[in-house]
N, C-alpha and C positions, 0 to 999 in steps of 0.2 A: 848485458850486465844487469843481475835483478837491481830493483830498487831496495834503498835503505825504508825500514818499516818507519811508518810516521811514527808521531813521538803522541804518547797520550797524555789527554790535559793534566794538570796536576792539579788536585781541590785538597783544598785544607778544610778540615772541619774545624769549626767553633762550637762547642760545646757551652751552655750556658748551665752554672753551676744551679742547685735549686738555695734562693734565696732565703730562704726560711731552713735548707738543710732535709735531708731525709732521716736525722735519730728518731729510732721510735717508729718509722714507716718504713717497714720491709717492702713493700709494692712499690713505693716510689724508688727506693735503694736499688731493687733489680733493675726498673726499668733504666737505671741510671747507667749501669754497670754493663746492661745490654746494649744500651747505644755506643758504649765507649766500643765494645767489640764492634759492633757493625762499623764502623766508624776507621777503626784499626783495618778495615777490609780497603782502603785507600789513602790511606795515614798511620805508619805506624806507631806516630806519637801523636796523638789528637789533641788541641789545647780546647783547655777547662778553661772559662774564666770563672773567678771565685771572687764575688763578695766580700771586701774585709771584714764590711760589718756580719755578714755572718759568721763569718770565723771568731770574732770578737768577744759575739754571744752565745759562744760555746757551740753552735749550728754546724759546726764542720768538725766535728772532731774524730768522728770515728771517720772520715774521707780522707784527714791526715794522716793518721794511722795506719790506714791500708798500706799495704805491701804494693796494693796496683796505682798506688798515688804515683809512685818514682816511674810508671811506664809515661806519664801523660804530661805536657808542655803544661803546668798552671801557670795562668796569668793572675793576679791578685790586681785588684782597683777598687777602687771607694767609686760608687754609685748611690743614687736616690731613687733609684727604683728597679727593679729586672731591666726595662727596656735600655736604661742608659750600658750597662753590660755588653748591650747589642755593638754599642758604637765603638769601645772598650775594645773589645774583640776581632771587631771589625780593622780598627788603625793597628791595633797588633801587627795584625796580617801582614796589610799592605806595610807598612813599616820595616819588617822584619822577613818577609816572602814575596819577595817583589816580582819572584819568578812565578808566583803560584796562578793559573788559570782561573780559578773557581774560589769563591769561598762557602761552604754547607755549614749553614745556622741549624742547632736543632738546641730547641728547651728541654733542661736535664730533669723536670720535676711533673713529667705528666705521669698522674698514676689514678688516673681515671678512663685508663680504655675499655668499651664496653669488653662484650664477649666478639670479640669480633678480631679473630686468628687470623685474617687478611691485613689487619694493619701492618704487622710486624712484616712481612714480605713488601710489603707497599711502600714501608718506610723506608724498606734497604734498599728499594728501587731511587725510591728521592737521590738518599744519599749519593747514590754512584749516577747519578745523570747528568747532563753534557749536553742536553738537547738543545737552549734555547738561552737569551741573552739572561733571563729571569724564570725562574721557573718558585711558583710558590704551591706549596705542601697546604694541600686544601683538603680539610676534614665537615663532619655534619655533628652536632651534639646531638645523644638522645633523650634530650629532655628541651622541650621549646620556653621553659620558663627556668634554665640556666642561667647563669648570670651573664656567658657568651652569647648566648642567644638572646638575652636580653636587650644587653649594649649594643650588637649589632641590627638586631629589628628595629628597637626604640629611639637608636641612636645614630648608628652609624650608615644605614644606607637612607634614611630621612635626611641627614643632616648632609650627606653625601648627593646627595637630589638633587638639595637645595641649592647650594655651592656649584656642584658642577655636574649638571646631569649629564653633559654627554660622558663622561668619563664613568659616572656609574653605571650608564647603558652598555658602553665597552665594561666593563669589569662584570657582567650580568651577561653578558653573552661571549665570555671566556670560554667555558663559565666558572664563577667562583661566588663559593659560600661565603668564605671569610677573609674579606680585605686586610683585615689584623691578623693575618694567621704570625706563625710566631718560628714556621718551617721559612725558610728563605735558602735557594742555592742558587747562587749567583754569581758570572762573571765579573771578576776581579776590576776590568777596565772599565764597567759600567758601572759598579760600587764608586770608582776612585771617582767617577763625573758625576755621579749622586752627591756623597758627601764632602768633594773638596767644590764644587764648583756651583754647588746650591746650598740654603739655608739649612742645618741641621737642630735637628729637634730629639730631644731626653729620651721622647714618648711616642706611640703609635709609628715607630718605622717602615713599615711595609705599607702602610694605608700615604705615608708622604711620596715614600717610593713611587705608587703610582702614579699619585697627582704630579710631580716630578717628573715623569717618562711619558705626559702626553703633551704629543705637540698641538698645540692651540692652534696654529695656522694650517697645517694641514687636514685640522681634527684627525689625527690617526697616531698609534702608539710610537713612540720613538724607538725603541728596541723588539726586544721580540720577545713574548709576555706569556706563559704556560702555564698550567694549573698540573700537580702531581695528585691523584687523587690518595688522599691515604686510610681513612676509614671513619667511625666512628667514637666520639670522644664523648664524655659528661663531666660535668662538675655540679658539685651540690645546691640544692635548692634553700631557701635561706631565708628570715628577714634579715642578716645581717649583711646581706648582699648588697641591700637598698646603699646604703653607701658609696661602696665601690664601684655600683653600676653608675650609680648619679655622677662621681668625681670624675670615671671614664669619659662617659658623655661629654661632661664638660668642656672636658681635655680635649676632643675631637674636634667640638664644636670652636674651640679657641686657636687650635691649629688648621682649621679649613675655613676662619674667618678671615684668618694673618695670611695665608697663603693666597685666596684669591683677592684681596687688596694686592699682596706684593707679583700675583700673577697679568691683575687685569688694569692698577694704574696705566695712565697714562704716561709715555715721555715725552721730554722736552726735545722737538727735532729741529732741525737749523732751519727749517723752511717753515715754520708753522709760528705766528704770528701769539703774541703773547695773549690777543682775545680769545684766537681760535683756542688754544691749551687751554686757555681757561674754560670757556663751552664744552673742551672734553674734559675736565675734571667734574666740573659741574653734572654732566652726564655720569659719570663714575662716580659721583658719593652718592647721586642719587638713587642710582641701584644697587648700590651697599646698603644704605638705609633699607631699601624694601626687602634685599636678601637678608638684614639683619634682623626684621620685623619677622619674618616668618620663622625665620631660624630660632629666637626667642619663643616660638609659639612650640615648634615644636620639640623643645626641650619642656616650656609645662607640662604637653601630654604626654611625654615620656616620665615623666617623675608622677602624675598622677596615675599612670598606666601600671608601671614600676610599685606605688606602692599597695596598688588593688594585686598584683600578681603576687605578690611578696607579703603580704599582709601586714602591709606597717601600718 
């Protein structure tokens, strides 16, 4: 008697609307329109999440308009920034597709792909994969004084050192470019134990993701952790960067302070003497203090480094 053919995973995409909107940018407008097709290659309704306040400010109008708006699931939510969209989209899902296997995050406003005609097949490959508990859409910028490549030279694998080096040495011998990348496809059952069962954050989701998925006692990852290569990206070079790059930082720097407090306190165990606890707390602030000391150091040469490249 043959066998019944296995059943294939089902992945929902998430589309992330572009925040600011694409009137007026036909490159961002096609790329937008292209992913929704690739997309439809494993979803024949693919959810948009959309911004209210861009529809507000007039930023979505001609996407409402479109005749290809009624093919696609919009979700509408008030957000404070792209990233909280992530989460938005994310509880959609699980909420509402409880069957779904996978869930494929992709940003609907990149419209800075170099020349480099391998993305688009690279990309398609992301979308339809299935290989691995996480798999993150890892690209290279061609400009090393970008604001991506800025944040994350100046910012995020220093500050990421500091905090928790082994976890940067695994993320470096993935290997991966970009810890913040903004491509995420990932199993559904590992999502729901990310964000119902750990602290959830507005900002930087993929960079918490992993601090989140390594186990500290074993030192080794807790799921199963893949990089998609997809190709080269830019974005514009700037002094009006100096801002954005410094607020990201920041934001890094504030979410891998609160995380390895909330990762490396100590607890209170039934056998451990209320002196003892104390000698391990006392050991824990005191290496908070010295991991918060250097941490501060290297956000000033990040902002002094920042404003020599950027010429503020």
């Amino acid at each position: 008697m043959a066998r019944p053919a296995s059943k294939s995973p089902m992945s929902k995409p998430v589309i992330i609307f572009p925040y600011l909107g694409y009137e007026n940018n036909e490159k961002c407008e096609w790329y937008f329109w292209w992913t929704v097709e690739r997309c439809k290659e494993i979803d024949p309704k693919p959810i948009v999440v959309l911004p209210r306040d861009t529809v507000i400010r007039g930023d979505a109008v001609s996407f409402v308009k479109d005749e290809r708006y009624k093919t696609l699931e919009v979700v509408p939510t008030w957000s404070v920034d792209t990233c909280q969209t992530w989460l938005a989209g994310w509880g959609y899902v699980l909420d509402n597709y409880p069957e779904a296997d996978r869930i494929v995050q992709i940003p609907g406003d990149i419209d800075y792909i170099d020349e480099d005609i391998a993305f688009y097949d690279n990309l398609t490959d992301f979308i339809k994969t299935t290989s691995s508990d996480i798999v993150i859409g890892d690209f290279k910028t061609g400009d090393q004084y970008s604001a991506k490549s800025l944040v994350d030279t100046y910012g995020t694998y220093s500050l990421l050192a500091n905090w928790f080096p082994e976890i940067t040495r695994s993320i470096k011998s993935l290997p991966l470019n970009r810890p913040r990348s903004e491509f995420i496809n990932i199993k559904t059952s590992v999502l729901r134990d990310l964000i119902i069962n750990n602290r959830n954050f507005a900002y930087e989701q993929t960079l918490n993701f992993l601090i989140k998925s390594w186990n500290y006692t074993d030192v080794k990852w807790k799921y199963e952790i893949s990089t998609s290569r997809l190709g080269t990206l830019s974005d514009n070079k700037s002094f009006r960067n100096y801002r954005s790059c410094v607020d990201q930082i920041e934001r890094i720097e504030r979410m891998l302070s609160l995380l390895w407090r909330e990762i490396k306190a100590p607890r209170k165990m039934d056998r451990v003497s209320d002196k003892e606890f104390e000698e391990q707390y006392t050991v824990f602030s005191n290496e908070y203090d010295k991991l918060s000391t250097k941490s501060n150091g290297i956000m000033d040469t990040a902002r002094t480094t920042l404003r020599a490249l950027l010429g503020v």
